[in-house]
N, C-alpha and C positions, 0 to 999 in steps of 0.2 A: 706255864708262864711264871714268873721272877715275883714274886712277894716283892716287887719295891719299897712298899712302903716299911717293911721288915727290911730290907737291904739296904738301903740309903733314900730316905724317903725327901731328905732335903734337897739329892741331886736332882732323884725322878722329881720334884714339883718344877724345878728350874728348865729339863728338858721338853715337859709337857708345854711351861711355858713360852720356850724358843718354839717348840713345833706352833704351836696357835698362834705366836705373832706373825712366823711368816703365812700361813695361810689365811689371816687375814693382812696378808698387805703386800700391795704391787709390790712386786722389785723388779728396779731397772738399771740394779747393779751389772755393768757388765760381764764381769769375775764370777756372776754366781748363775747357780745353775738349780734343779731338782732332780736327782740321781733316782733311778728304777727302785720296785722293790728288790728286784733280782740283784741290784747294784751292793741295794745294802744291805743284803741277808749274806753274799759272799762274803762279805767285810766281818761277819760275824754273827747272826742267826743260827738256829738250827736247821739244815735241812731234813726234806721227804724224799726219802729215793725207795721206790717198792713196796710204798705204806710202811716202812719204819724211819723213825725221826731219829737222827742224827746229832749231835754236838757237832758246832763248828769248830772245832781248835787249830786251825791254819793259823790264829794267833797265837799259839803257843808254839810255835815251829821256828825254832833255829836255823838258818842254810844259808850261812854264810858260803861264798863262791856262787858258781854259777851252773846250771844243771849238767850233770856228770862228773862237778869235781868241786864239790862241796867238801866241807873241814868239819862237819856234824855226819853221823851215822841217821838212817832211821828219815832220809831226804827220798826214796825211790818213787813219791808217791808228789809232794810237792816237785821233784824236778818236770815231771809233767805238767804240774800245771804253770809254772812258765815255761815253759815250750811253749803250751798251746795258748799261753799271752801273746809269746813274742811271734809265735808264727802268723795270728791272726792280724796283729798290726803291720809287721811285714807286708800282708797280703791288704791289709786296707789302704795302705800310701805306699805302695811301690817302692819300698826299701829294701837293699841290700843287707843291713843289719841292724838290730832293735837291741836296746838293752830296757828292760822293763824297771828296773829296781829303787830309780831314784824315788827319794820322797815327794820332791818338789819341783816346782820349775826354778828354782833359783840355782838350786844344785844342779840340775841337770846341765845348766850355763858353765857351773864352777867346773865341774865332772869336764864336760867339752875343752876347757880352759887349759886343767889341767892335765888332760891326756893332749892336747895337742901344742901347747903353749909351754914356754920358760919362765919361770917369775921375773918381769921388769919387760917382758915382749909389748909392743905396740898392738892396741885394738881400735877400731874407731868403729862407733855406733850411736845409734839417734839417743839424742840428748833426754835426757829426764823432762825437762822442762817441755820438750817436742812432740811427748809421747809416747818418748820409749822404757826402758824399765830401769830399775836399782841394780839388777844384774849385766846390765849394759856399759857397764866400766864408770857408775856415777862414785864420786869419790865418798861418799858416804859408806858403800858397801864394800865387801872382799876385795869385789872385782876391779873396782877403781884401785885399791892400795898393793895389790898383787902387779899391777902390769899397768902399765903405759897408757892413759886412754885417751885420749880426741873425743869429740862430738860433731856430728852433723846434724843441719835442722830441717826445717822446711821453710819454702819461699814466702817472703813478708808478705805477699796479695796474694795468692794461690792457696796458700795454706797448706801446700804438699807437697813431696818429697824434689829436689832438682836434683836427679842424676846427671846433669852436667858440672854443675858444684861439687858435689862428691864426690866426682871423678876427679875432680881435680885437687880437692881435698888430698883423697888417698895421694895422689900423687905427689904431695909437698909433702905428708906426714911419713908415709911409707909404712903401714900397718903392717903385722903380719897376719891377723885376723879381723876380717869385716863381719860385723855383727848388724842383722837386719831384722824385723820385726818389733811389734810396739805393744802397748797399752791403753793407747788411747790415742788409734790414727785410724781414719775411717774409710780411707782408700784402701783402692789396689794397691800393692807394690809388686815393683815389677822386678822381680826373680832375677828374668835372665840380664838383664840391663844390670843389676847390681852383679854378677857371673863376669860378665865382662870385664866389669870395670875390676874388680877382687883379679881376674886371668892377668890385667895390666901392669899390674904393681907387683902380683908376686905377692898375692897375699890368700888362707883360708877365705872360705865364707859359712858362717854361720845363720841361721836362722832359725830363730823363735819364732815359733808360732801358736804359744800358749792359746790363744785368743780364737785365731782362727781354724784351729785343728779340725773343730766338728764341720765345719763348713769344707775344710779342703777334704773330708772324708766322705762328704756326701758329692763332691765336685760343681759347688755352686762357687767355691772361692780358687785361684790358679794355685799350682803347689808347688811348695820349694823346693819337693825330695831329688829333682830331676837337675836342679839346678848348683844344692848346695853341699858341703862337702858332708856337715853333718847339720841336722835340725833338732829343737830342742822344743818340745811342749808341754802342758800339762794334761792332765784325762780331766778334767773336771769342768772347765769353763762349758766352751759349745760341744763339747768330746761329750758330756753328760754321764761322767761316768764319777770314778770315787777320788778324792783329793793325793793327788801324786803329781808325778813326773816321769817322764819316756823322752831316750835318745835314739832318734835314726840315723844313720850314718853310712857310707861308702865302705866296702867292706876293707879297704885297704886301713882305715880307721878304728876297726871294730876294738884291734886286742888294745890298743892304746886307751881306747876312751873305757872298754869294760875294768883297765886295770885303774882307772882315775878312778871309778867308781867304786869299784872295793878292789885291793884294800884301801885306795887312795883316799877316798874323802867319807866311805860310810862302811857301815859293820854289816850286820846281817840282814837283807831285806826282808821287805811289811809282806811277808806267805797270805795273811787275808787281804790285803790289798793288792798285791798283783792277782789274785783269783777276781776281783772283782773289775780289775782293768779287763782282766781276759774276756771276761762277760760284758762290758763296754767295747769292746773292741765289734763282739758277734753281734751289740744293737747298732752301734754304725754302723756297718756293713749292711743293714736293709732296707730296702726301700721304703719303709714307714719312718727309717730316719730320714733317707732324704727328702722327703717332701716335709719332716721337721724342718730341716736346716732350710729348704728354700724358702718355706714361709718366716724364719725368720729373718731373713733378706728381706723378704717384702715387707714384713712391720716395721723394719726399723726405717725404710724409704716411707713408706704411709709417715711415722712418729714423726720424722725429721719435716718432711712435707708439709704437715698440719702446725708443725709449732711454729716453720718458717711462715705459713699464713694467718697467723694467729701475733706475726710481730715477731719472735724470736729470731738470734743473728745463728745460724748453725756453720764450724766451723767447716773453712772447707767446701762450703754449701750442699753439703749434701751427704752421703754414705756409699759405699760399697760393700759393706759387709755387718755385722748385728749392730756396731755400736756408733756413738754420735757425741761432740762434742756442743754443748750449747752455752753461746756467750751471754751471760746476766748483764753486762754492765749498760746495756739501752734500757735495762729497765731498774736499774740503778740499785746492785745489788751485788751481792760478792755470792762465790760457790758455797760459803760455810752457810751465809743467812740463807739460801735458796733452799741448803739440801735439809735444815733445821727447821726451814718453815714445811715444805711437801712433806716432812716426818710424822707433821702433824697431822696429816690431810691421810695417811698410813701409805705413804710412796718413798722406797728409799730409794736414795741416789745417790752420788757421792761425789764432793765438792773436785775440782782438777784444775792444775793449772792449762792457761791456752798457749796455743806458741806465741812469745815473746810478750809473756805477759806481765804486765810491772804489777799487780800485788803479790804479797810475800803467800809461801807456800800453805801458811797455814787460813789463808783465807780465800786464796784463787779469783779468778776473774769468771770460772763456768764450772759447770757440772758435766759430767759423762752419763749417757743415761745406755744402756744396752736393753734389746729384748729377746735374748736367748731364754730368761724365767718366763715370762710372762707367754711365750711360745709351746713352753712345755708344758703350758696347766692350758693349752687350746683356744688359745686368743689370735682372733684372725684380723681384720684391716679393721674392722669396723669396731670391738673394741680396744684397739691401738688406739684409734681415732678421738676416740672417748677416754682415754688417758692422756693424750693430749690437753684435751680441753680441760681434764683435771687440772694437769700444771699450770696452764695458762693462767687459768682461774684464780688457782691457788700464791701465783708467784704477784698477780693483781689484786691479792686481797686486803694488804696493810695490814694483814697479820688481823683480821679480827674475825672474833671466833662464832657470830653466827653462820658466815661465809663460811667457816672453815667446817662447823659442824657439817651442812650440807657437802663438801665436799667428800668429807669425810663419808659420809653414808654412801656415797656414789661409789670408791674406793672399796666398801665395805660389800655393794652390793657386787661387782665384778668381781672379788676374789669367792664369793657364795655361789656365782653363775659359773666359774670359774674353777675348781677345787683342783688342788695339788695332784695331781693324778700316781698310784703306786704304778702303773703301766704305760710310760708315755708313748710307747709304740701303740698301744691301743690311738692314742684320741685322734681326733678326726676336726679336721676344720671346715667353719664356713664358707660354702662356696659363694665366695662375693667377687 
């Protein structure tokens, strides 16, 4: 082991500190996740192979290009192990062709953008405001200032997406890429209905599915790969794997979007980070994921459930998949006060705007709450249920702190009953 306190003792106090905050305290960040130990010893650990311990230096590995034709000498050993990322992803979403190397999901968009798109081309995708992401063509990021963008939202009463609107949409703007997938939408979307309409106009279809990856890998959520020309997600959300990004695509796609990728927009890729997608790929793949991922379907219909009975307006009314929008303003509150007061209670959340919602961005109308974390430390309906009631509790307190103390302890007591688990294909949940 590492002499930290010899090596950098001011870092390691800082680390030890992040690691104990989150294990004591819910998170119902949708975005985040608890990655295996195996996840994060590829990323950089020593391994055990035959009882002798090994250095990880996959971080010190150069390979630029892609395996078998790399511009570094001294790659024969990493070009296998993306191979056996990319074959394993292949094989878990029915893809034609993978590129593992992006760092992020936003690149992975810009990557897609730019092997299939021209600087100033027309895209239309769900709006920021609606749900969908920065890399969705909002004028804030690349993506907006590179190319043409449109928005589409969702319906004022329904809360959910009108594919006869954006059929019609496309059809006045004339995109040449349809971008689908969100951030903060709790339905279904429907694949082949956006296919069609993208077949009408003469336009790509994209889709993101950072969010829902681990869900369409385990087949609790419908999947794009059949439907769209290329898809774009990250390994980390409900994937449960190490902080990246991964492109599937149509093989008639592949050399366009691998050359956007290097040399187009990034250098040499993260060698210990695609080792550890590769071993996120082999834990979805098993049936101890998918009864993760179905139970977190079920928490987050339990979570939404309980707060709708507890008074809470949930957008949409309801869920289809891990995460949930919830509206503060019946209980007269903004997303920043809600997610600052549960901070206190040790429950993060984080504040969002709702569709069509008049406060300004930095203070929102609701919070997003997900439970893909609180899934992977073995929390079944009953206490989901019990996090509920935290919030409710908490968002009814008038902010005073011996209410809050109590909650706090309750918060305190669930993440103790509860521990981070190094093995989440081990845990096992309640049968309720």
């Amino acid at each position: 082991m590492i002499d930290w306190e010899k090596a950098d003792g001011e870092l390691a106090r800082l680390i030890a500190e992040e690691s104990r905050r989150q294990g004591e305290t819910i998170k119902l960040i949708a975005s985040e996740n608890y990655a295996s130990e195996a996840v994060l010893q590829a990323m950089g650990c020593p391994v055990e192979v035959d009882g002798v311990v090994w250095d990880n230096h996959l971080n010190d590995k150069y390979a630029e290009g892609y395996p078998g034709h790399r511009h570094y000498g001294g790659c024969e050993v990493v070009d296998q192990i993306e191979q056996l990322a990319i074959d394993r992803a292949k094989a878990l979403f029915g893809a034609e062709h993978v590129n593992v190397q992006p760092h992020s999901g936003t690149q992975t968009n810009l990557g897609v953008y730019a092997g299939l798109l021209s600087v100033g081309d027309k895209i239309l995708g769900l709006d920021l405001s609606m749900g969908g992401h920065l890399s969705h063509g909002s004028r804030i990021s690349l993506s907006g200032k590179l190319y043409q963008a449109a928005h589409y939202g969702v319906d004022r009463d329904t809360e959910e997406m009108d594919y006869d609107a954006i059929a019609k949409q496309a059809r006045e703007f004339g995109p040449k890429m349809i971008v689908a997938g969100a951030s903060a939408y709790s339905r279904f979307i429907d694949f082949p209905a956006l296919r069609a309409i993208a077949d009408e106009v003469g336009a790509l279809l994209l889709v993101d599915m950072a969010h829902i990856a681990g869900l369409v890998a385990a087949g609790v959520h419908p999947s794009p790969v059949p439907y769209a020309d290329a898809v774009t997600t990250t390994t980390h959300k409900t994937l449960r794997g190490p902080r990246g990004g991964m492109i599937l695509c149509k093989a008639q796609y592949a050399k366009a979007i691998d050359r956007a990728i290097f040399p187009g927009t990034q250098g040499g890729p993260f060698m210990h980070v695609i080792a550890a997608k590769a071993v996120c790929m082999k834990e979805a793949a098993s049936p101890a994921f998918q009864r993760y991922a179905t139970q977190v379907v079920a928490n987050a219909k339990v979570l939404a459930s309980a707060l709708e009975a507890k008074g809470m307006r949930i957008v949409s009314g309801g869920t289809d998949n891990h995460l949930m929008l919830v509206d503060v303003r019946p209980i007269g509150m903004t997303g920043a006060a809600a997610e600052n007061l549960l901070a206190r209670v040790s429950v993060t959340v984080n504040k969002n705007l709702l569709p069509y919602d008049p406060a300004p961005q930095a203070q929102t109308s609701g919070i997003r709450l997900g439970t893909p974390a609180v899934t992977t430390r073995g929390m079944g309906k009953a206490a989901v249920a019990e996090i509920a009631d935290i919030i409710a509790s908490t968002l009814a307190s008038d902010g005073r702190e011996d209410i809050l103390d109590g909650l706090r302890a309750r918060s305190l007591a669930l993440c103790r009953r509860f521990p981070i688990p190094k093995d989440p294909l081990a845990v096992t949940f309640p049968a309720e």
